[in-house]
Steps between C-alpha positions, in 0.01 A plus 500: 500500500443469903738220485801718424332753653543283827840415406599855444417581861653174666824604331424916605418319844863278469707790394306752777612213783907445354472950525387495834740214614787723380371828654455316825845304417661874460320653807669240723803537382496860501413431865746278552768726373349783736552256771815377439617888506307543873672182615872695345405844671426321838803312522662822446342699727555169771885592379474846578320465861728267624801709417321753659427302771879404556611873446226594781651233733818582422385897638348418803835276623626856402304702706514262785903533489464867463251506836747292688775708414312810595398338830887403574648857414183663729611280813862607416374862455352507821779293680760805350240786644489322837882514516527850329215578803738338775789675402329836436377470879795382620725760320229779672578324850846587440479849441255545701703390808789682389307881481375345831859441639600772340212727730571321775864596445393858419293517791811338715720800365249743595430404831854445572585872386249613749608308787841614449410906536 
């Protein structure tokens, strides 16, 4: 009787090592499917950030374009008030010496009604 009492538990003791192979067996494969799936997600989020990426370059040669632009209109803005300036002064010069001539002309009347009585 303890001999197949010894052989029942070598074969319990088999059969308890072939159950844990398999568990352990299943938990790396269960890993390895969990990894596999990390290793798809990253690649996809690597897809995604470099699209970004290129979009984000892609802005900033944007911007930069829009900045130069703005900086050539402003020097043509203030090149076009500097003119509209000079001729604003220069169209005040002009009537100004005109209702100057035209005093002087005034006073020139004037003066030469009063020498004449």
């Amino acid at each position: 009787m303890g001999k197949m009492l010894m052989a029942k538990c070598r074969t319990l003791q088999e059969e308890n090592e072939e159950i844990g192979m398999m568990a352990s067996e299943g938990k790396i494969h269960e890993l390895g499917l969990k990894l596999n799936l990390q290793k798809s997600q990253n690649l996809e989020l690597r897809r995604e950030i470099q699209g970004l990426l290129e979009y984000m370059e892609m802005l900033n040669e944007g911007v930069e374009k829009s900045h130069e632009m703005v900086h050539t209109l402003k020097k043509h803005l203030e090149e076009k008030e500097n003119e509209i300036k000079k001729l604003t002064e220069g169209k005040k010069q002009k009537v100004g010496g005109k209702d100057d001539k035209k005093t002087n002309d005034s006073v020139n009347v004037v003066d030469g009604a009063k020498g004449s009585r």
